[in-house]
C-alpha positions as CSV (number, residue, x, y, z in Angstrom):
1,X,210.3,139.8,45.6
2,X,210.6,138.7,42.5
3,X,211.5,140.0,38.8
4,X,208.8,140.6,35.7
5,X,211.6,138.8,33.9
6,X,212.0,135.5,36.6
7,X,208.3,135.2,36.6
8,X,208.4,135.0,33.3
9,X,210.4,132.4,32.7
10,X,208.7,130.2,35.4
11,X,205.6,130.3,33.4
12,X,207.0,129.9,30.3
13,X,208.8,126.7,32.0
14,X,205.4,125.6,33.5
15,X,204.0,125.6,30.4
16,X,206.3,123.7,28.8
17,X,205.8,120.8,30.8
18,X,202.3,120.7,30.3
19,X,202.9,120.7,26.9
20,X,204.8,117.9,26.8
21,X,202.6,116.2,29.2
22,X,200.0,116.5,26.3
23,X,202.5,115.2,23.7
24,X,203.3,112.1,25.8
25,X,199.0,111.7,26.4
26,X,198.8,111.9,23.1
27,X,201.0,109.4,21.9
28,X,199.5,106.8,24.9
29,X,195.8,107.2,23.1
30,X,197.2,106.7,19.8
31,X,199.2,103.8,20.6
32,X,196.0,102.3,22.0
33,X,194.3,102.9,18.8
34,X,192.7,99.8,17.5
35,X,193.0,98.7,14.0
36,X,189.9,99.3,11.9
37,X,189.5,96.3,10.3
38,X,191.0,97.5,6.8
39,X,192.5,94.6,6.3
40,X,192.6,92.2,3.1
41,X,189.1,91.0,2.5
42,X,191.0,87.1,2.7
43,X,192.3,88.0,6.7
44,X,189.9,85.9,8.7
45,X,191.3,87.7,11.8
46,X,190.4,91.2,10.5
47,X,186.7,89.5,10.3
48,X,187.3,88.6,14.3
49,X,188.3,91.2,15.3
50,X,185.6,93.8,13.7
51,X,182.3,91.3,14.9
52,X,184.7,91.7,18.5
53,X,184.7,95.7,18.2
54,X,181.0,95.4,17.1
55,X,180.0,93.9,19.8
56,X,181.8,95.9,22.4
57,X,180.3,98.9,20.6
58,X,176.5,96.9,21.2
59,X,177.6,96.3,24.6
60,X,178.0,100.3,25.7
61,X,175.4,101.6,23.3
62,X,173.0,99.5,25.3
63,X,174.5,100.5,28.6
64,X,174.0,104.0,27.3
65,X,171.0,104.1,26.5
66,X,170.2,102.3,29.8
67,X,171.7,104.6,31.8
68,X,170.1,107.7,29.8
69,X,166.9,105.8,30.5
70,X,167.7,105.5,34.2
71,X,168.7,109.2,34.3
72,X,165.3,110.7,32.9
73,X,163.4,108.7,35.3
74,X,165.5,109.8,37.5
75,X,164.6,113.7,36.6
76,X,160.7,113.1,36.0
77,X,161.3,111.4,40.0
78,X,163.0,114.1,41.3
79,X,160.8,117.0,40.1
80,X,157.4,115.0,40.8
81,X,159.1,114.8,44.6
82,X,159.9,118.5,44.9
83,X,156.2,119.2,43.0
84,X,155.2,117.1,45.8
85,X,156.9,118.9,49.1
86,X,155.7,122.2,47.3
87,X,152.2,121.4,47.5
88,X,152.2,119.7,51.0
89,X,154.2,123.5,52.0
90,X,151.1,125.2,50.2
91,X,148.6,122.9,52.0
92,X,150.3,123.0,55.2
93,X,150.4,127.0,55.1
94,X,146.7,127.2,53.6
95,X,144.9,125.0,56.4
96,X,146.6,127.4,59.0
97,X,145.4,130.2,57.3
98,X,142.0,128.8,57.7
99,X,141.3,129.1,61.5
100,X,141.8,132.9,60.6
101,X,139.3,132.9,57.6
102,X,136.6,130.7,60.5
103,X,137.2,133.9,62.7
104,X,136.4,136.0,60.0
105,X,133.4,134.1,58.6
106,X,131.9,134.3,62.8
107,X,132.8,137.6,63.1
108,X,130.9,138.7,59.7
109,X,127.9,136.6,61.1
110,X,127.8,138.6,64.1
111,X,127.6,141.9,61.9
112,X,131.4,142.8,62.6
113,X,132.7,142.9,59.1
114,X,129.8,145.2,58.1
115,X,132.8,148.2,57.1
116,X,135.4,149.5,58.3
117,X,139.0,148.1,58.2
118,X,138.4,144.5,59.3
119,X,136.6,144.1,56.2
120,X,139.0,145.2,53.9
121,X,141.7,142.7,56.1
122,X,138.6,139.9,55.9
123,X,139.1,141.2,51.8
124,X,142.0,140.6,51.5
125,X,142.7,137.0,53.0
126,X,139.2,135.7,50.8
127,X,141.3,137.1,47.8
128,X,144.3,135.5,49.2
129,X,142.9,131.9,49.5
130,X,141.6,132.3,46.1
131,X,144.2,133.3,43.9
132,X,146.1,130.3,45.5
133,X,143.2,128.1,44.1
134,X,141.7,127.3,47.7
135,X,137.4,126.7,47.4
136,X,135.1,126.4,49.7
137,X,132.4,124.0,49.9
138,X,129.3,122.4,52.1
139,X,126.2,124.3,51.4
140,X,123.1,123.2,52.7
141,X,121.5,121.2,50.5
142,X,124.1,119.9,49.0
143,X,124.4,115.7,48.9
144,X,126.5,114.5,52.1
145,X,129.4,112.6,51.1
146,X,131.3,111.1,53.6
147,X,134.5,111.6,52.1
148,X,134.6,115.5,52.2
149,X,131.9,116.1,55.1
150,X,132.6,115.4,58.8
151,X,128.8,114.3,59.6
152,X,128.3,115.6,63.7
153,X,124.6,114.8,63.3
154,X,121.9,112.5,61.4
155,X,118.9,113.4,60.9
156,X,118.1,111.9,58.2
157,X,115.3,109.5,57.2
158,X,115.7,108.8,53.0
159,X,118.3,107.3,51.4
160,X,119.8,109.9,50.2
161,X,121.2,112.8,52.9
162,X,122.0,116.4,52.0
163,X,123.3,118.8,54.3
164,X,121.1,120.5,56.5
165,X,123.4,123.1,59.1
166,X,126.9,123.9,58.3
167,X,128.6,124.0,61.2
168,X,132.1,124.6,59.5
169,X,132.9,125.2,55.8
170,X,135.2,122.8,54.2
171,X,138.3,123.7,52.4
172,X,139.7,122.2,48.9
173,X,143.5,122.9,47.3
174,X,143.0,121.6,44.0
175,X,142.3,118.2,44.3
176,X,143.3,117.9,47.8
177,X,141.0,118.4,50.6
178,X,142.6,121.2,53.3
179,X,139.9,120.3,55.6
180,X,136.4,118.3,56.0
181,X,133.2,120.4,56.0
182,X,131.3,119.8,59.7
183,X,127.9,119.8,59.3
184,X,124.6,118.2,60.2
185,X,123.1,115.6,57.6
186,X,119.3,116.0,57.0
């Protein structure tokens, strides 16, 4: 074991070698020290030399500014990616949830939802979807489009289709479609 009075003086030695480790850094960076170009207004190399260290400072304020440049579009990339994966996690997790809410929307068709405690779970997973921005839509009557309605039937005979039967409600995140309403075009 050792003293108070040994350690002591260890750490007073190690410190003193860091210290003149600094004092020998020290001396290096100042003996790399450029001249700035102070020189008699007659000394063409003075004139050289300062267009020289003007250039060089050109040179890596332009690759600074590059690589600044390069670095925010990094970040704006990297957080419209993880924005990205975030949504496609809500999406993912929302359409799941949807077989549940189709259950529900049968089951309240039947009469089953009427009271009682599946109603307030039915409740609670409308209120769910919603405060996470989820919509439904395909009414009948509404104008088919092709790009959100899954058409299983045409019956229609004007140029312009609507919906007739809504076989299955479609499902909307935002701008993202969760899922296709199915239904049968009049």
């Amino acid at each position: 074991m050792t003293r108070p009075e040994e350690s002591d003086a260890s750490e007073k030695a190690a410190w003193a070698g860091a210290d003149a480790e600094a004092e020998q850094a020290a001396e290096a960076v100042e003996a790399e020290v450029v001249d700035d170009g102070t020189a008699p207004a007659g000394d063409a190399p003075a004139d050289d030399s300062t267009a020289e260290l003007q250039t060089q400072l050109d040179e890596r304020t332009a690759d600074l500014q590059r690589v600044s440049a390069e670095f925010a579009n990094y970040r704006r990339r990297v957080e419209r990616d993880r924005q990205s994966i975030i949504d496609t996690a809500k999406g993912t997790v929302l359409t799941e949830l949807l077989t549940i809410v189709d259950d529900l929307d049968r089951a309240e068709a039947h009469g089953d939802l009427a009271e009682g405690p599946l109603k307030v779970f039915a409740d609670k997973v409308r209120a769910l979807l919603a405060s996470q921005g989820v919509e439904a839509f395909g009414e009948e009557g509404d104008a088919f489009d092709p790009a959100v309605h899954e058409a299983v039937q045409d019956e229609s005979e004007g140029s312009e289709p609507v919906l007739g039967t809504i076989l299955r409600k479609g499902y909307r995140h935002g701008e993202r479609t969760l899922r296709t309403a199915m239904v049968v075009v009049r």
